[in-house]
GULO-16347 format. One line per field, with one value per residue: residue in one letter; x, y, z of N, C-alpha, C in turn; residue number from 1. Coordinates in Angstrom, 1 decimal, always signed. Each point is the difference from the previous one (the first is absolute). Example, Ala and Ser with C-alpha at 12.3 -4.5 7.8 and 13.67 -1.06 7.14 Angstrom:
// residues 2
residu <- (a | s)
nX <- (+13.2 | -0.4)
nY <- (-5.7 | +1.1)
nZ <- (+7.8 | -0.7)
caX <- (-0.9 | +0.9)
caY <- (+1.2 | +1.1)
caZ <- (+0.0 | +0.0)
cX <- (+0.9 | -0.8)
cY <- (+1.2 | +1.1)
cZ <- (+0.0 | +0.8)
num <- (1 | 2)
//
This chain:
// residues 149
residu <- (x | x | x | x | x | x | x | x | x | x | x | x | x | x | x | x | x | x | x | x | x | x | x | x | x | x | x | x | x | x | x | x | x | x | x | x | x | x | x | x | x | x | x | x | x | x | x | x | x | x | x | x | x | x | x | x | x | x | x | x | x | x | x | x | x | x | x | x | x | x | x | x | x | x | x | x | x | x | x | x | x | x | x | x | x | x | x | x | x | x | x | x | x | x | x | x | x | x | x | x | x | x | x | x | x | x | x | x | x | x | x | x | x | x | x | x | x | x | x | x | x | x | x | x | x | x | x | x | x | x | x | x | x | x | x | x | x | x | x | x | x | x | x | x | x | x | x | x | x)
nX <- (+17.8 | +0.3 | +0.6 | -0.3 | +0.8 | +0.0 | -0.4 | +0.8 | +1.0 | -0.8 | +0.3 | +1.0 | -0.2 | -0.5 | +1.0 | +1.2 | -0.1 | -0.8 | +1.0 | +0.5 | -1.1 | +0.7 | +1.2 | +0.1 | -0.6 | +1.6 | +0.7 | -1.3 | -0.4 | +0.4 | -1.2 | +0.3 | -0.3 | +1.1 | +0.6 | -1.3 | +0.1 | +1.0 | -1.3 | -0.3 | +0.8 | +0.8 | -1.6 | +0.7 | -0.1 | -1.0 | +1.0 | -1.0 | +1.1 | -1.0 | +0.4 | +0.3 | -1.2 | -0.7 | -0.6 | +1.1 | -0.5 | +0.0 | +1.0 | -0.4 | -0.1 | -0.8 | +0.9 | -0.7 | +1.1 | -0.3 | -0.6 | -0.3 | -0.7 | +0.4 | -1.1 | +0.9 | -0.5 | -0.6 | -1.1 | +0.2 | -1.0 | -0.1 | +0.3 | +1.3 | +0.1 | +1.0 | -0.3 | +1.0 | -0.6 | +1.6 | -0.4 | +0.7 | -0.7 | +1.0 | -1.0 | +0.4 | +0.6 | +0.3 | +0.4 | +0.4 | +0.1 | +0.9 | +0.2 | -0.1 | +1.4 | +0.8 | +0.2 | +0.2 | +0.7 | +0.2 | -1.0 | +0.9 | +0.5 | -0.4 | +0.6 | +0.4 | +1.2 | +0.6 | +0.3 | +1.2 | -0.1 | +1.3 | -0.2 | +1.0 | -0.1 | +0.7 | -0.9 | -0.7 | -0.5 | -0.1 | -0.6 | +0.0 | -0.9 | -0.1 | +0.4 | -0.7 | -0.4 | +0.5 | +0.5 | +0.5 | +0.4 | -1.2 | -0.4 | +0.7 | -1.0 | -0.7 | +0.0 | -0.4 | -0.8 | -0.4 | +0.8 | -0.8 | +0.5)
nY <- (-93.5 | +1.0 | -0.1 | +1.0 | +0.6 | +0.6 | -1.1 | -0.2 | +1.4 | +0.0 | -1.1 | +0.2 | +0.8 | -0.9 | -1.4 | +0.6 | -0.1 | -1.5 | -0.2 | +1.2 | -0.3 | -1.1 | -0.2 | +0.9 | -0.8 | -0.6 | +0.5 | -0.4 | +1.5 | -0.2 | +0.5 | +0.8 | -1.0 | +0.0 | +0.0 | -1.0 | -1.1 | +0.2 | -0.7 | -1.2 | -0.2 | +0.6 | -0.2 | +0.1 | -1.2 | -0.2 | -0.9 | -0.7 | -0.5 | -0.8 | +0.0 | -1.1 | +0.5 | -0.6 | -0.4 | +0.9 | +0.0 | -1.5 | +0.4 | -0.8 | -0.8 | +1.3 | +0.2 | +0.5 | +1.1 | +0.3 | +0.8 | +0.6 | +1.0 | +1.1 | +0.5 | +0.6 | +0.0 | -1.2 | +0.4 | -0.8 | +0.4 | +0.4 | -1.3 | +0.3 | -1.5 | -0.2 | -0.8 | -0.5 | -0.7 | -0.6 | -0.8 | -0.4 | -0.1 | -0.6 | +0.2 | +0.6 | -1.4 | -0.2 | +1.4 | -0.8 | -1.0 | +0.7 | +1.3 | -0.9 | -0.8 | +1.4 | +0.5 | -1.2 | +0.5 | +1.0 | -0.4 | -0.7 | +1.0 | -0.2 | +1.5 | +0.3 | +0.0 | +0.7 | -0.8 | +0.1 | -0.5 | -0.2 | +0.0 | -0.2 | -0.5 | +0.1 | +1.2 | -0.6 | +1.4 | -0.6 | +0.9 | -0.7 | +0.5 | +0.8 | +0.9 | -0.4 | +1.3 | -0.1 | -0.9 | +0.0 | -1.4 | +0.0 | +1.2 | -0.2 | -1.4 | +1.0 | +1.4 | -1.1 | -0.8 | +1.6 | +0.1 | -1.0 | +0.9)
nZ <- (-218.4 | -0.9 | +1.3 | -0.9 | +0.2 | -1.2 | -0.5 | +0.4 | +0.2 | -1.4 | -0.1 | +0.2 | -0.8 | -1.1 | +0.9 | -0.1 | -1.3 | -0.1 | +0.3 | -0.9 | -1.4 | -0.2 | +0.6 | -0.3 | -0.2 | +0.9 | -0.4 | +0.0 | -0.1 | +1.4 | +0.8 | +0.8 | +0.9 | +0.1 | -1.2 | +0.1 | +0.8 | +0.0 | -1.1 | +0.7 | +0.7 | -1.2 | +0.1 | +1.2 | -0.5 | +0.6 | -0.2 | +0.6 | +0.1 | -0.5 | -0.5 | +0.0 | -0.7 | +0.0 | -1.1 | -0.2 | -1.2 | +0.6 | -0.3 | -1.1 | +1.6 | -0.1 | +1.3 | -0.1 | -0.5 | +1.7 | -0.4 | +0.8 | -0.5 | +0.1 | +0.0 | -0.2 | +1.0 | -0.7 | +0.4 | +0.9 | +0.5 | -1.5 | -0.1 | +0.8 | +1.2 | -1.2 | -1.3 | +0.2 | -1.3 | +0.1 | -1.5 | +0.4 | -1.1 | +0.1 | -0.4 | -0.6 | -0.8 | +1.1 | +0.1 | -1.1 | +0.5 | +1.0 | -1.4 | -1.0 | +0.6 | +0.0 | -0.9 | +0.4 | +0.9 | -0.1 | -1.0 | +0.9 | +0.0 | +1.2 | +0.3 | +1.5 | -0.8 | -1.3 | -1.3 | -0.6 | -1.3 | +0.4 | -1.1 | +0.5 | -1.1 | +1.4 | +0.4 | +0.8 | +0.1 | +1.3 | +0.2 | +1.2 | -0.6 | +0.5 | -1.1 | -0.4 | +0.5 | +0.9 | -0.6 | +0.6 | +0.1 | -0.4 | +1.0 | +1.5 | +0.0 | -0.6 | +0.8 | +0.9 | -0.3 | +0.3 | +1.5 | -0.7 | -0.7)
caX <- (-0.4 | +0.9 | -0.1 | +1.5 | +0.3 | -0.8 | -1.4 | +0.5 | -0.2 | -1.4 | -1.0 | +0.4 | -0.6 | -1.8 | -0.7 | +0.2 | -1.4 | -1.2 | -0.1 | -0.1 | -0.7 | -1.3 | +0.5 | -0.1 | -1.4 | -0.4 | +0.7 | -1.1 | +0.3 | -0.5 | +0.3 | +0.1 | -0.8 | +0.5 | -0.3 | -1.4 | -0.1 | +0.9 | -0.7 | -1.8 | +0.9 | +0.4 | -1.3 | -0.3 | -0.5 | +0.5 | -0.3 | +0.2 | -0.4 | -1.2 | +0.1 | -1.3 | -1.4 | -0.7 | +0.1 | +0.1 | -0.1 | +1.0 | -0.1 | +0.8 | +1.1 | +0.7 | -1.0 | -0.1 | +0.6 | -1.1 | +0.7 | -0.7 | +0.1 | -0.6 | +0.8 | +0.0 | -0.7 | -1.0 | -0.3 | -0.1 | -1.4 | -0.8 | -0.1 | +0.8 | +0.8 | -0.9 | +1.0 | +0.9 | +0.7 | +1.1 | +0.5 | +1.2 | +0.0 | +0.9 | -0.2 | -1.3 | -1.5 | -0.3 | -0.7 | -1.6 | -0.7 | -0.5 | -1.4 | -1.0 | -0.9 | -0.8 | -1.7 | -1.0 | -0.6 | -0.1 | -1.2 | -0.4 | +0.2 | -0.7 | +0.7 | -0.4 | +1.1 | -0.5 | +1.2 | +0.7 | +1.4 | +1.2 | +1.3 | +0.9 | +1.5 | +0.0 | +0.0 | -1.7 | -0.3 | -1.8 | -0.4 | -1.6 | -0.6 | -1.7 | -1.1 | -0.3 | -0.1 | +1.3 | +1.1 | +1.2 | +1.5 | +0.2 | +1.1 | +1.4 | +0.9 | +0.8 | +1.1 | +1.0 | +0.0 | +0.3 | +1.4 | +0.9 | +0.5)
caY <- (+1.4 | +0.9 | +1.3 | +0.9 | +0.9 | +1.5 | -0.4 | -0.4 | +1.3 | +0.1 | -0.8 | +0.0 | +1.5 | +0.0 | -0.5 | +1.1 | +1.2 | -0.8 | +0.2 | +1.6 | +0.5 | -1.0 | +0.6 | +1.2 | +0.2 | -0.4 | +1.3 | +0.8 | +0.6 | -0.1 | +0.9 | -0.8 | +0.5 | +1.1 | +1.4 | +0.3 | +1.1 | +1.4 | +1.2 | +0.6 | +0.9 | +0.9 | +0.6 | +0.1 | -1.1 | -0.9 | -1.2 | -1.1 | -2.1 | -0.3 | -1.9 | -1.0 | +0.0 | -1.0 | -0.4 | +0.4 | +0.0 | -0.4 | +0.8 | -0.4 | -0.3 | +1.0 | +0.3 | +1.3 | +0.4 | +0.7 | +1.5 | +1.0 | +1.1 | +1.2 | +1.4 | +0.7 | +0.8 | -0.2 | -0.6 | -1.4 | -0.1 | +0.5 | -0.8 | +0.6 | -0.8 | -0.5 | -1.1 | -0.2 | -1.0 | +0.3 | -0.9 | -0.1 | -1.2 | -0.8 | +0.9 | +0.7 | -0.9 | -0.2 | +0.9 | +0.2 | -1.3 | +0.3 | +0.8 | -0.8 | -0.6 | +0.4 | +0.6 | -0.8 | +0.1 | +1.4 | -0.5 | -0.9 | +0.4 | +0.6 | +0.6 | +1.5 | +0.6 | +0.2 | -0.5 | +1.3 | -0.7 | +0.9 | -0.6 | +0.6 | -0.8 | -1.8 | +0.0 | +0.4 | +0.1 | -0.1 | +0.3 | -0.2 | +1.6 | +0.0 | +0.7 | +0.4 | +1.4 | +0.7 | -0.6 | +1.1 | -0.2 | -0.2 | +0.7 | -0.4 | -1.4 | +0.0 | +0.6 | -0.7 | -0.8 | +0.9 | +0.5 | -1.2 | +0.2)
caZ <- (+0.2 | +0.2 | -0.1 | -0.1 | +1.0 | -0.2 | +0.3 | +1.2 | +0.1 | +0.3 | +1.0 | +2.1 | +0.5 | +0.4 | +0.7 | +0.5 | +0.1 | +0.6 | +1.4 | +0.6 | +0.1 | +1.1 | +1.1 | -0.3 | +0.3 | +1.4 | +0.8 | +0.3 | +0.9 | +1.1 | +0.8 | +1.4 | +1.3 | +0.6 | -0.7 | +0.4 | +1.4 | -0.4 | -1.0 | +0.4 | +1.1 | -1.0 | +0.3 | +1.3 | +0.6 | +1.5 | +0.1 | +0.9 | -0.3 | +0.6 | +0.1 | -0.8 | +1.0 | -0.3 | -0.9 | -1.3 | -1.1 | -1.6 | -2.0 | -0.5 | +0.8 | +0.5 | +0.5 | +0.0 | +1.4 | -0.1 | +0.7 | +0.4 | -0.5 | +0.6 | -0.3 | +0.9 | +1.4 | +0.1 | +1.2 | +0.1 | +0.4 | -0.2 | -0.5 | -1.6 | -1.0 | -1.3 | -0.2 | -1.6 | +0.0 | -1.0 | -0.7 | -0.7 | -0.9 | -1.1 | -1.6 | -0.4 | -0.1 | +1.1 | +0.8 | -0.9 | +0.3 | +1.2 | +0.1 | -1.0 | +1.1 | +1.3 | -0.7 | +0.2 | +1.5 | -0.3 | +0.2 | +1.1 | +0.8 | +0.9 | +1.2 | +0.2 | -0.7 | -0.9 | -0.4 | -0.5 | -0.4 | -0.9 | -0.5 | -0.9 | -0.4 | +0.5 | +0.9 | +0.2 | +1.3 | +0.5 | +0.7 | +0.1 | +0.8 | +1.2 | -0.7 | -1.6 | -1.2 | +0.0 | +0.3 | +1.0 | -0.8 | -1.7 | -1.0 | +0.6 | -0.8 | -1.0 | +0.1 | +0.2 | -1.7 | -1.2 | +0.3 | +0.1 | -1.4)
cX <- (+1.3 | -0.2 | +1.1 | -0.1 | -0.9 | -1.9 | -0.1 | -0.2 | -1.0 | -1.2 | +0.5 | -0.5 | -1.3 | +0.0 | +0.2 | -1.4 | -0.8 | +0.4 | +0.4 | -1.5 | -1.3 | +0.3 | -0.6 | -1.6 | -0.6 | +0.2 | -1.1 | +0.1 | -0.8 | -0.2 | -0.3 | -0.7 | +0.9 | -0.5 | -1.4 | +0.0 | +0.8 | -0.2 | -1.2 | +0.5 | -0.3 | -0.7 | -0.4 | -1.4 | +0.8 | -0.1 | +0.9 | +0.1 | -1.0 | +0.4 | -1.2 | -0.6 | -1.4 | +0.6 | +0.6 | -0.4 | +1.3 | -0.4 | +1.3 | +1.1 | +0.8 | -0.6 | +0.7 | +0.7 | -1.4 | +0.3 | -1.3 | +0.4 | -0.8 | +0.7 | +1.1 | -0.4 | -1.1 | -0.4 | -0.1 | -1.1 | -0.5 | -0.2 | +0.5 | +1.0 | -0.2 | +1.6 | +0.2 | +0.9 | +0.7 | +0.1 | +1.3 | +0.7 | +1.3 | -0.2 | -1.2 | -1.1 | -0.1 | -1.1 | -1.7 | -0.5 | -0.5 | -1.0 | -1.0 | -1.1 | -0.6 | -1.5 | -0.7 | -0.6 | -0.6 | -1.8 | -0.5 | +0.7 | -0.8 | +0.5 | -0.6 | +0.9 | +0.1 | +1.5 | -0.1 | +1.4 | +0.8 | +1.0 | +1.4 | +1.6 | -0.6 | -1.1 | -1.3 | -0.4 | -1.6 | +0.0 | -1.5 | +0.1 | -1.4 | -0.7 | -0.1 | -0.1 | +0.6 | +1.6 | +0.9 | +1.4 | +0.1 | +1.2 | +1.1 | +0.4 | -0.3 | +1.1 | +1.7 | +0.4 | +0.8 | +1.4 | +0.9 | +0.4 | +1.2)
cY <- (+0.8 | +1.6 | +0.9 | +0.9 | +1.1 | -0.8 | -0.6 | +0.9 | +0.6 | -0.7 | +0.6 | +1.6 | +0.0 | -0.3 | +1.2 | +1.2 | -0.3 | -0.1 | +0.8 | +0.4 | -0.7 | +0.9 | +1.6 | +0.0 | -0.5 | +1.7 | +1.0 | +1.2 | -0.8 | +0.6 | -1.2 | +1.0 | +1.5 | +1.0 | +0.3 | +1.2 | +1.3 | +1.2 | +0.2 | +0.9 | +1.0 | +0.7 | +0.1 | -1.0 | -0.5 | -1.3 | -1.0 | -1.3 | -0.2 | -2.0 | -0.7 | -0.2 | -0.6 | -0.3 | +1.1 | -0.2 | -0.6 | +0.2 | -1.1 | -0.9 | +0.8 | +0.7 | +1.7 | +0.8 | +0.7 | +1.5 | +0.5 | +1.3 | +1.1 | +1.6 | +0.8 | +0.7 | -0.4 | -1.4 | -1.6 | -0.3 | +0.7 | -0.7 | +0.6 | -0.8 | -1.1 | -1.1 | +0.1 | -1.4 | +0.1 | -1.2 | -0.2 | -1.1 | +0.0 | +0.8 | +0.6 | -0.7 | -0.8 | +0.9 | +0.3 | -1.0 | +0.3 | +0.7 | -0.6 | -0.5 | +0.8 | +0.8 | -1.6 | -0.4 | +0.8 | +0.2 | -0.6 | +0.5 | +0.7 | +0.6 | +1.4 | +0.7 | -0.1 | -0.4 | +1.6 | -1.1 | +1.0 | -1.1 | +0.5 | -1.3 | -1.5 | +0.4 | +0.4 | +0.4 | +0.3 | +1.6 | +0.5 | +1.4 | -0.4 | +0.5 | -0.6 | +0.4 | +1.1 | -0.6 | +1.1 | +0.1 | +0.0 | +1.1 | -0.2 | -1.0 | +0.3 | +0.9 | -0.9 | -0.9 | +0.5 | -0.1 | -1.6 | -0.5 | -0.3)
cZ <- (+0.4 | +0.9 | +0.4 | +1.5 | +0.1 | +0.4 | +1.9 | +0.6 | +0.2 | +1.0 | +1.2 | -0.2 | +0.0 | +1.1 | +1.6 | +0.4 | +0.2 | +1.7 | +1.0 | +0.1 | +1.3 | +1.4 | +0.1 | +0.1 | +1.6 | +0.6 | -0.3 | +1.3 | +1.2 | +1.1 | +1.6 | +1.1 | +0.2 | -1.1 | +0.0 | +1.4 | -0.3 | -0.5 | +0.8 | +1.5 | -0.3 | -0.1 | +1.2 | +0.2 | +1.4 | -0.4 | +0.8 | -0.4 | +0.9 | +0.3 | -0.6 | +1.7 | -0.5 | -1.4 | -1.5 | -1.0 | -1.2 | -1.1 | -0.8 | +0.5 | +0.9 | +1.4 | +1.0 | +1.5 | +0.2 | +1.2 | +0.8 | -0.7 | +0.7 | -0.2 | +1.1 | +1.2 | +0.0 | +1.3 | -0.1 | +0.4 | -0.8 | -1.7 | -1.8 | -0.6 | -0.5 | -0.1 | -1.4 | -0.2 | -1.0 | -0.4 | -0.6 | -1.2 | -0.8 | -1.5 | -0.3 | -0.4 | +0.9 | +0.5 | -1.1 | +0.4 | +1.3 | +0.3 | -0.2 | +1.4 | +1.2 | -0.8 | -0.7 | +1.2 | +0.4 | +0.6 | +1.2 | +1.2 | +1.2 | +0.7 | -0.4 | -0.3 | -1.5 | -0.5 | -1.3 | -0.3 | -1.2 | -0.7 | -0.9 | +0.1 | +0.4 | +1.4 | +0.0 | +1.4 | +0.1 | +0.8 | +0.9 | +1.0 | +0.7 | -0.9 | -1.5 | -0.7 | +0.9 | +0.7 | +0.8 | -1.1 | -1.5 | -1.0 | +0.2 | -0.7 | -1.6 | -0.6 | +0.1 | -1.0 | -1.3 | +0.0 | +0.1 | -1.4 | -0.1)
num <- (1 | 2 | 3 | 4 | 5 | 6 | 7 | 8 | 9 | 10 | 11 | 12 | 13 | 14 | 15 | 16 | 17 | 18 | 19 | 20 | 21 | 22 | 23 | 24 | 25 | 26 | 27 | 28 | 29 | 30 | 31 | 32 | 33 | 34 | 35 | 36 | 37 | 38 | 39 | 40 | 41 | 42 | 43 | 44 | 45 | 46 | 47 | 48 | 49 | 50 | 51 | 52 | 53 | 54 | 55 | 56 | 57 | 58 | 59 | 60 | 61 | 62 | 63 | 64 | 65 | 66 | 67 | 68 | 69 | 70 | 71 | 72 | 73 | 74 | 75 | 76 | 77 | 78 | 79 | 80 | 81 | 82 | 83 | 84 | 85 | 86 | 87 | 88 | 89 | 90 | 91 | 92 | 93 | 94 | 95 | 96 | 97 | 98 | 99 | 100 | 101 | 102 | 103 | 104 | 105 | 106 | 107 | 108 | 109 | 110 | 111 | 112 | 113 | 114 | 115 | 116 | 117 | 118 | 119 | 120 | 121 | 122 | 123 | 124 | 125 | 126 | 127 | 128 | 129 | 130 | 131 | 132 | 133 | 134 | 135 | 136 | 137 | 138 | 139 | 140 | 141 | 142 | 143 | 144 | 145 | 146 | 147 | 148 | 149)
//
């Protein structure tokens, strides 16, 4: 088997462009805990690290920063705060398997708080409000979603 320079040539650029193109598909945009929190700030949310307190919700191997949320001037006894959990998954199809699994739970869930899930990129967030039919934060976290472009 002969091979000339110019077919040589050619092989080392396919193989060039098979593994520009493999690579180039890890450099998925990523977003991180910080740029989350920043934008939901950004909406004069109060939030608190809350710490792992009984049991979180793993999603996909993932287990969730978790925040206290509250408005502005709003009272602590007057049962205005609410929680947010920030998933932080590796990829976007990470963060679809995570959803997958939290709206199979979804159903079995028993709490006197109401789940409100957001997804955008690698990142899924819970937010559980006291209300159901009128959530406090829904327009803030998605105002903030909007601004992480």
């Amino acid at each position: 088997m002969n091979i000339t320079k110019t077919n040589l040539l050619l092989i080392m650029i396919i193989m060039c462009f098979v593994a520009l193109v493999g690579c180039s598909r890890d450099n998925e945009k990523k977003l991180n805990l910080d740029d989350v929190l920043d934008v939901h700030k950004s909406q004069n949310l109060e939030l608190e690290p809350y710490g792992i307190t009984g049991y979180p919700m793993k999603l996909n191997d993932v287990i969730p920063e978790v925040y206290s949320v509250k408005l502005p001037g709003s009272e602590e006894n007057n049962n205005t705060e609410e929680f947010i959990h920030f998933y932080i998954f590796n990829s976007e199809k990470d963060r679809l398997k995570g959803a997958k699994e939290f709206s199979g739970v979804t159903g079995n869930i028993n709490s006197s708080t109401f789940p409100f899930p957001y997804e955008k990129e690698n990142i899924l967030i819970i937010y559980w409000s006291n209300s159901n039919d009128h959530p406090l934060m829904t327009e803030a976290i998605e105002t903030a979603l909007e601004q992480l472009n």
